[in-house]
FIZAFI-829950 format. One record per residue: residue number from 0; residue in one letter; z, x, y of N, C-alpha, C in turn. Coordinates in nm, 2 decimals, decimal comma. Example, Ala and Ser with C-alpha at 12.3 -4.5 7.8 and 13.67 -1.06 7.14 Angstrom:
REM residues 2
0_A_0,78_1,32_-0,57_0,78_1,23_-0,45_0,78_1,32_-0,33
1_S_0,71_1,28_-0,22_0,71_1,37_-0,11_0,79_1,29_0,00
***
This chain:
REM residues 203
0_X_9,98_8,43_11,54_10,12_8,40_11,58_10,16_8,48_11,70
1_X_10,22_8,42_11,78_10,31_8,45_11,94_10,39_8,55_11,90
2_X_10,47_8,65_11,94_10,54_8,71_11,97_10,62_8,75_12,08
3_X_10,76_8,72_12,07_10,82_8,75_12,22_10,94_8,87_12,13
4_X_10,96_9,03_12,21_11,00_9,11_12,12_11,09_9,20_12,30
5_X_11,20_9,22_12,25_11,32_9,28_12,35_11,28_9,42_12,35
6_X_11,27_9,48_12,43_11,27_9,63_12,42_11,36_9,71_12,50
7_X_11,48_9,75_12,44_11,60_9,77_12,54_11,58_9,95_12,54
8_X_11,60_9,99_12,64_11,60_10,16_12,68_11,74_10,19_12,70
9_X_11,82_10,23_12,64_11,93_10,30_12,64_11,93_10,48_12,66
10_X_12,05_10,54_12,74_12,03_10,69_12,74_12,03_10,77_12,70
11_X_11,97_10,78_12,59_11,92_10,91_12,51_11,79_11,00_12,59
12_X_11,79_11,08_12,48_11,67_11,14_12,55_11,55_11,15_12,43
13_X_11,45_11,16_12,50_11,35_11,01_12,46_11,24_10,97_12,50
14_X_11,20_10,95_12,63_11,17_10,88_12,73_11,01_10,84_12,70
15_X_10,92_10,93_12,58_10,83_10,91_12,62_10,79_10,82_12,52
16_X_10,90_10,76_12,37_10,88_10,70_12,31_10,88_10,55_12,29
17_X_11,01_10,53_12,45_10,96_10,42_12,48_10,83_10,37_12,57
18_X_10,79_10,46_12,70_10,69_10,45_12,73_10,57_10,45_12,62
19_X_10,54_10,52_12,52_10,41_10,52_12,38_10,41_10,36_12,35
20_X_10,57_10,33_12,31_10,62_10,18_12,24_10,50_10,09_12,33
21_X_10,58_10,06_12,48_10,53_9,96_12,53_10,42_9,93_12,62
22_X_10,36_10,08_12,59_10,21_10,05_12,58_10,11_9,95_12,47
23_X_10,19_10,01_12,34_10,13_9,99_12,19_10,14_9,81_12,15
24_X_10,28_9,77_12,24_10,32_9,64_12,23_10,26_9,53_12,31
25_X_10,27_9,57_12,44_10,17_9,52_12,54_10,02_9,46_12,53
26_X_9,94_9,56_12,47_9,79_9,58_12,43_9,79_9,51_12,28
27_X_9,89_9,48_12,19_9,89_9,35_12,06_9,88_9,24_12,12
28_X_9,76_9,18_12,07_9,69_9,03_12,12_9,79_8,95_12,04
29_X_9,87_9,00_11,96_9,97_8,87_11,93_10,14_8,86_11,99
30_X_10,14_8,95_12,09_10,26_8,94_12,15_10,26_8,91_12,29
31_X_10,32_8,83_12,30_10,29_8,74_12,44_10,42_8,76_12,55
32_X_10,53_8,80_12,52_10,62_8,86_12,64_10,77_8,96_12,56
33_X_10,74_9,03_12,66_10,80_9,20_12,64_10,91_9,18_12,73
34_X_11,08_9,13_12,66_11,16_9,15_12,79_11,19_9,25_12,78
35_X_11,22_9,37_12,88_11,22_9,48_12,89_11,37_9,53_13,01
36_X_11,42_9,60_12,93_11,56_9,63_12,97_11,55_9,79_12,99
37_X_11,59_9,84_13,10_11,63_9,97_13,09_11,76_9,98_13,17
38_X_11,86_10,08_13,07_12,00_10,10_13,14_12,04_10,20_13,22
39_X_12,13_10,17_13,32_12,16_10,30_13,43_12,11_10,44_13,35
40_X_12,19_10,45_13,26_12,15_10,61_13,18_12,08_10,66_13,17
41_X_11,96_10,54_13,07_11,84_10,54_13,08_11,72_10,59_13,20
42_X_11,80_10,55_13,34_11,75_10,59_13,43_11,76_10,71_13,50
43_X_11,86_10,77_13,44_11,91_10,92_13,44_11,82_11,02_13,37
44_X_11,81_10,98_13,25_11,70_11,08_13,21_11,59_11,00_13,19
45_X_11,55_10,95_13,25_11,41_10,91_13,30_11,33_11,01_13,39
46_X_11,46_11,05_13,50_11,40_11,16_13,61_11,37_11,28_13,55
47_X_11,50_11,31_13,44_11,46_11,46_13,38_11,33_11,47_13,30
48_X_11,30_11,40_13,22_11,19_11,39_13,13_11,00_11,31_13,18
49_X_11,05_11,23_13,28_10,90_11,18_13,32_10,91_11,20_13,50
50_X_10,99_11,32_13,54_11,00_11,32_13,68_11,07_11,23_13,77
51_X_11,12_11,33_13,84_11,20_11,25_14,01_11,18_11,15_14,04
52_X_11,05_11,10_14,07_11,01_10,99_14,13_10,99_10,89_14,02
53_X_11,02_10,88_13,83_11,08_10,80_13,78_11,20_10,77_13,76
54_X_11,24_10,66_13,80_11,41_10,58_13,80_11,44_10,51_13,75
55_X_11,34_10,41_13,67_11,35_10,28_13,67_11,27_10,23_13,57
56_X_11,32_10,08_13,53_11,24_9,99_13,45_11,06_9,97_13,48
57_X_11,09_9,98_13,64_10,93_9,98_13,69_10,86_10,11_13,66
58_X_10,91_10,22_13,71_10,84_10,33_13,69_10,76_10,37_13,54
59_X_10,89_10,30_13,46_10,86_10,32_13,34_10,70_10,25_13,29
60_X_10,71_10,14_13,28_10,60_10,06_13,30_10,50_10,11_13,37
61_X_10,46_10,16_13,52_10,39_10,19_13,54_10,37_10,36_13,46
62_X_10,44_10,44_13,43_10,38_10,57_13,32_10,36_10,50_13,22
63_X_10,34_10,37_13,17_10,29_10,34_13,03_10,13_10,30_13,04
64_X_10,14_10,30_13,19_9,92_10,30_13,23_9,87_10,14_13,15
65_X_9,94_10,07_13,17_9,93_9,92_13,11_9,80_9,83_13,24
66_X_9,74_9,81_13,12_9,60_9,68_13,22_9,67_9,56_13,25
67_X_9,59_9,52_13,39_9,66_9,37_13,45_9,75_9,30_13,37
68_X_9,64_9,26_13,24_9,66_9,16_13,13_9,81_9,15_13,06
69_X_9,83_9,33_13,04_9,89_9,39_12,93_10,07_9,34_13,07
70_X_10,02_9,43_13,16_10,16_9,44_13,24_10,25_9,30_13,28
71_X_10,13_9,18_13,26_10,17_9,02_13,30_10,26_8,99_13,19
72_X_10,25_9,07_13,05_10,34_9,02_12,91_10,52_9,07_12,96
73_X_10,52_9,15_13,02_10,68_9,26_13,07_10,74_9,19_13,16
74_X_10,85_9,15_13,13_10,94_9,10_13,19_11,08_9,16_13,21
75_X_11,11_9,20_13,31_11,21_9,28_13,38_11,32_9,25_13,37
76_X_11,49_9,29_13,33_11,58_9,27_13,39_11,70_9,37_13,34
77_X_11,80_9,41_13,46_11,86_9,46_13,50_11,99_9,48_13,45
78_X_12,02_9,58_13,37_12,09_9,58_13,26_12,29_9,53_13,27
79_X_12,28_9,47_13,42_12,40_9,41_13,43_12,35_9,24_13,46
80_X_12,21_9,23_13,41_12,20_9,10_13,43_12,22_9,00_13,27
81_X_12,35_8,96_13,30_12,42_8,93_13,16_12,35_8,75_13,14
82_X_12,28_8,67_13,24_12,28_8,55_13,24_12,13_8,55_13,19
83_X_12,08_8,69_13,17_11,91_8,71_13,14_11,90_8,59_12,99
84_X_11,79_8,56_12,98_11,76_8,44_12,88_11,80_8,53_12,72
85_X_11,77_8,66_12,70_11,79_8,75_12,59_11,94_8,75_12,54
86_X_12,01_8,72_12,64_12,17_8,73_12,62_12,23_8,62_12,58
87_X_12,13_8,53_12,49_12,16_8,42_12,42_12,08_8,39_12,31
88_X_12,11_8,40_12,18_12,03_8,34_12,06_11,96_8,19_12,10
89_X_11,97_8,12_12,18_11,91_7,98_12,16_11,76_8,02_12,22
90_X_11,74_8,18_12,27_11,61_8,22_12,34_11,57_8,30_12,27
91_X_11,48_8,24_12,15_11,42_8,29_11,98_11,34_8,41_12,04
92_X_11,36_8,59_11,97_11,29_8,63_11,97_11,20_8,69_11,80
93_X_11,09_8,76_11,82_11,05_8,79_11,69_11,17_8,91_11,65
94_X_11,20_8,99_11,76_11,25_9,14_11,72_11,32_9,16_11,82
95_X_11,44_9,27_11,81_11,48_9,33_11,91_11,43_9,51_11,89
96_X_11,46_9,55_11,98_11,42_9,71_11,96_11,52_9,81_12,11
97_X_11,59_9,90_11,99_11,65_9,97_12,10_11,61_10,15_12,13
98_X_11,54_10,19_12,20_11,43_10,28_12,20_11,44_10,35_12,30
99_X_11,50_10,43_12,30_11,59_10,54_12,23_11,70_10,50_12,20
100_X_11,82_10,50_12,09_11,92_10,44_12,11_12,03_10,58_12,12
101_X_12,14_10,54_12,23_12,22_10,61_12,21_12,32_10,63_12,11
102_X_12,42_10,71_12,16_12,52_10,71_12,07_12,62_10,66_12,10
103_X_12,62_10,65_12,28_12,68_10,50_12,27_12,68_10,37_12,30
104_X_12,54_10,34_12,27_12,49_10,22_12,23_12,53_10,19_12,10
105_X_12,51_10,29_12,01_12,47_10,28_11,84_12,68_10,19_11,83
106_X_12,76_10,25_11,91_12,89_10,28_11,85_12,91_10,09_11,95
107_X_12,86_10,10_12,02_12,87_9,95_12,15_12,83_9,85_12,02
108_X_12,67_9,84_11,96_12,65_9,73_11,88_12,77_9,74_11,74
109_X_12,79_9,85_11,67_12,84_9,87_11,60_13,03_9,85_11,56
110_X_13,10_9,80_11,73_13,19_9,79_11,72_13,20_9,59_11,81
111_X_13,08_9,57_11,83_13,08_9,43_11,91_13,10_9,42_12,09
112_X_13,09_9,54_12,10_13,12_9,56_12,26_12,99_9,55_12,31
113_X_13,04_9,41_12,41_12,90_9,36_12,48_12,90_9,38_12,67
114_X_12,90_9,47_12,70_12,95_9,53_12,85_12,81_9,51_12,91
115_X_12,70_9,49_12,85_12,60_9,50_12,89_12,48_9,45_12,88
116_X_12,40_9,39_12,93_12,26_9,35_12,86_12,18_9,40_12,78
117_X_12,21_9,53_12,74_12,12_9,63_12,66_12,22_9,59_12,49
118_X_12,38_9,56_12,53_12,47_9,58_12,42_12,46_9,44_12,40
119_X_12,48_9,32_12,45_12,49_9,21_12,42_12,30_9,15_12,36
120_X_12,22_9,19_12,44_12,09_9,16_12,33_12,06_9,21_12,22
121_X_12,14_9,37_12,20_12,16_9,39_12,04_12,23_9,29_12,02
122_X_12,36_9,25_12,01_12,45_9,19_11,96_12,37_9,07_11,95
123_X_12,31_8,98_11,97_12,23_8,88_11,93_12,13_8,90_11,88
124_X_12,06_8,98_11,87_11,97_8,99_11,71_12,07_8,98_11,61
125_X_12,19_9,09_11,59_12,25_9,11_11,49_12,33_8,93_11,45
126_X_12,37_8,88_11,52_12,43_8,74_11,48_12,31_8,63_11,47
127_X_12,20_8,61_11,47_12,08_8,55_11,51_12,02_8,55_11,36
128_X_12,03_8,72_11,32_11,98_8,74_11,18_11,83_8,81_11,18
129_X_11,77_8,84_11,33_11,60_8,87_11,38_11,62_9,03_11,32
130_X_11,51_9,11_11,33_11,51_9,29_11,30_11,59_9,29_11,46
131_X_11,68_9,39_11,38_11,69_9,51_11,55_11,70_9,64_11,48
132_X_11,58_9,71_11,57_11,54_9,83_11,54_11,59_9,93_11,61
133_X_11,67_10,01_11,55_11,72_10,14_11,68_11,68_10,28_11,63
134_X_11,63_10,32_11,74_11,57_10,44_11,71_11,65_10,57_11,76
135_X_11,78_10,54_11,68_11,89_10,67_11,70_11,86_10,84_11,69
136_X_11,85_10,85_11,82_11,85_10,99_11,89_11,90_11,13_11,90
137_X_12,04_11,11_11,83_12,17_11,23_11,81_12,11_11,31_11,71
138_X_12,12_11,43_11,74_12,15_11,48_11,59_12,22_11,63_11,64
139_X_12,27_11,72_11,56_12,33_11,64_11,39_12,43_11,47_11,39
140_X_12,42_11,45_11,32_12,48_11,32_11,29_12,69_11,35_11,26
141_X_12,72_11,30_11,34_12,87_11,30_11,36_12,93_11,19_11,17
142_X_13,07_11,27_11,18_13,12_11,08_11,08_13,09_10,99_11,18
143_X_13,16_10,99_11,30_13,15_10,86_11,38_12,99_10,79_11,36
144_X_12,91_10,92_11,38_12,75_10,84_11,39_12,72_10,73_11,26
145_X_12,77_10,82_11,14_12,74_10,78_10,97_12,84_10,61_10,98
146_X_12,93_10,69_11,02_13,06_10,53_11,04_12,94_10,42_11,08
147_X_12,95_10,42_11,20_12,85_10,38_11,30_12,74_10,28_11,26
148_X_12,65_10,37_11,15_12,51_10,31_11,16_12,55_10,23_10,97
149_X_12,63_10,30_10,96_12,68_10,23_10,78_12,69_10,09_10,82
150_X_12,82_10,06_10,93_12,81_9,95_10,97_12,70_9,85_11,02
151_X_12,62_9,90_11,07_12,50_9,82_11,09_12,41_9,78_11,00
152_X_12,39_9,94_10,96_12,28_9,87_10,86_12,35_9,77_10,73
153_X_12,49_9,73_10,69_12,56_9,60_10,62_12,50_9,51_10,73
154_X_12,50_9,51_10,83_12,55_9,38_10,97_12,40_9,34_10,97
155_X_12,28_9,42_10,89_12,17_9,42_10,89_12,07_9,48_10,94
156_X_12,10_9,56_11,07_11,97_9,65_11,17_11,95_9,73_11,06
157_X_11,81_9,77_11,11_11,74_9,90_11,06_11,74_10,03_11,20
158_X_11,84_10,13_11,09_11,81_10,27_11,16_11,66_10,34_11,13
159_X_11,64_10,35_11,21_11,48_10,40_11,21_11,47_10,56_11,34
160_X_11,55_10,66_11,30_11,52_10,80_11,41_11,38_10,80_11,41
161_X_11,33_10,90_11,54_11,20_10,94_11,55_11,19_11,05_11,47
162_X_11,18_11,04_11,33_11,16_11,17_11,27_11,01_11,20_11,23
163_X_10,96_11,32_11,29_10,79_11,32_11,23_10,77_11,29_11,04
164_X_10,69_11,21_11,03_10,62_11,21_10,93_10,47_11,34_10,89
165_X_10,51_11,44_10,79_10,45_11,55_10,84_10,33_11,55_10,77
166_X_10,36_11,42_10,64_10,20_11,40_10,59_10,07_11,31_10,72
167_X_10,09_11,28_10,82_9,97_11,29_10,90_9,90_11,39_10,97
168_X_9,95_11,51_10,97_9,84_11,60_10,93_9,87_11,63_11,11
169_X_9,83_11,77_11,15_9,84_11,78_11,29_9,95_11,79_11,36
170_X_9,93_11,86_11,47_10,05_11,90_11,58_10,04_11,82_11,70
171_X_9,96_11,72_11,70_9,94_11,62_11,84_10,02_11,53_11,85
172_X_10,14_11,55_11,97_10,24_11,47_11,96_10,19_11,29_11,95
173_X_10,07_11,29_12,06_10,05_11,18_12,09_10,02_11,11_11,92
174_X_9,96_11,20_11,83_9,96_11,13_11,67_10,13_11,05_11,62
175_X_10,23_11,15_11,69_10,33_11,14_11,60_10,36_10,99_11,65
176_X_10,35_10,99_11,81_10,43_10,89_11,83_10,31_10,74_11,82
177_X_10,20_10,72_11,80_10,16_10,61_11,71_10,22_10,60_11,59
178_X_10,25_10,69_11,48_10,27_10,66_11,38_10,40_10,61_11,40
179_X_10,52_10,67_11,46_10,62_10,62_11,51_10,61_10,50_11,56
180_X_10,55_10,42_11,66_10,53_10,29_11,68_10,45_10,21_11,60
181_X_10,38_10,23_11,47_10,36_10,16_11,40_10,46_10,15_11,28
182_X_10,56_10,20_11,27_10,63_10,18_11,16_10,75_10,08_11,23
183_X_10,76_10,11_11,36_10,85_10,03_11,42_10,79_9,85_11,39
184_X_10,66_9,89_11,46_10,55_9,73_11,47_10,59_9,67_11,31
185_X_10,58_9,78_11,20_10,63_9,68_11,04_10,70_9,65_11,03
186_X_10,83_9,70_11,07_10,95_9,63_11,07_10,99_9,51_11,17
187_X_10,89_9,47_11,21_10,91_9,34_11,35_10,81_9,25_11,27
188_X_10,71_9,34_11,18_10,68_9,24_11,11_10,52_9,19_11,16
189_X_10,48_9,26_11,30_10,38_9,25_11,33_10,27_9,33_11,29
190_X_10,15_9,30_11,22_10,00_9,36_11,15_9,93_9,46_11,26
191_X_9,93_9,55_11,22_9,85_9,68_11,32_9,77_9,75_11,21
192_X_9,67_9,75_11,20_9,66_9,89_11,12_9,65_10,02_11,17
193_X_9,66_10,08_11,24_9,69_10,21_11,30_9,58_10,31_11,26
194_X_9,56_10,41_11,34_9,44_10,51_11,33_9,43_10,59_11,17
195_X_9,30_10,59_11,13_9,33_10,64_10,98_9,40_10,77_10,94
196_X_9,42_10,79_10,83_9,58_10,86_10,83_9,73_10,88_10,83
197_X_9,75_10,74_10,96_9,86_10,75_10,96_9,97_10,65_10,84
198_X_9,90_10,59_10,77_9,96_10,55_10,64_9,91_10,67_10,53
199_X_10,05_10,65_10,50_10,02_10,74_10,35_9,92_10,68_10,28
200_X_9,82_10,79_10,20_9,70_10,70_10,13_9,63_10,71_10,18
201_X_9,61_10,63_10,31_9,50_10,59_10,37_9,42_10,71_10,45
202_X_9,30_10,75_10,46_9,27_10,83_10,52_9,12_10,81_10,59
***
């Protein structure tokens, strides 16, 4: 089965989770295009967390160290590009995914405010009926936040934080954040089995 899966970068801080992500998604022989969104904010702490000379959607992509094959699946657009094909349900995806999500992103999908490409392609998973996955960033968690994600998760998304899972054993970040992108991959629905360990049980 094809896969075509949104991967919106909103400004949290974060940065290296969606870089892990869209390496992990890229390199799936069953996903065949990655539209890939990164927001002004996003591009803000981009510089603080993966350096100066990262700004961008591109930069990003290139710190994900993606082969020919893999980087041909990513498709680019610019988070005031509102006419992008993603900014309409009649352009079927498997998943949406918002990676890092902010807090005010979280409160954007959560109140229907579509100002943006990153806010309007949530907003069409959530009316569409597809997974949108947000990987909410804040903590501690405000009422507004609890308000916030109550409402969604009725509207349907799955809240999914980057919280370590401490049964796989080890202090290697780079562990945490596969296990973190494979739990994301089940919820889109796509078959990975991931390095042993990182399912409970499995070892």
């Amino acid at each position: 089965m094809a896969h075509r899966i949104a991967l919106l970068v909103s400004g949290a801080s974060g940065m290296l989770l969606p870089r892990h992500f869209l390496g992990r998604l890229a390199a799936h022989p069953e996903v065949e295009r990655i539209e890939f969104v990164v927001s002004k904010g996003a591009s803000q702490v981009l510089r603080h967390e993966l350096g100066p000379e990262r700004t961008g959607a591109l930069d990003l992509v290139e710190a994900a160290g993606l082969a020919v094959g893999e980087r041909e699946k990513v498709r680019i657009h610019r988070d005031n590009e509102l006419d992008a094909p993603i900014a309409s349900g009649s352009y079927r995806l498997t998943g949406t995914v918002v990676l890092p999500c902010s807090s005010g992103t979280l409160g954007a999908l959560a109140t229907g405010s579509a100002r943006t490409l990153v806010h309007r392609a949530g907003s069409v998973a959530l009316k569409e009926g597809w997974p949108l996955v947000l990987g909410f960033r804040e903590t501690p968690f405000s009422l507004v936040h609890v308000e916030n994600m109550r409402r969604l998760l009725l509207a349907g998304a799955t809240i999914l934080p980057p919280l370590p899972a401490f049964y796989i054993g080890g202090e290697d970040l780079g562990r945490f954040l596969d296990h973190y992108a494979l739990r994301i991959l089940d919820r889109l629905g796509i078959a990975a089995a991931g390095e042993p360990g990182l399912r409970w049980g499995e070892g």
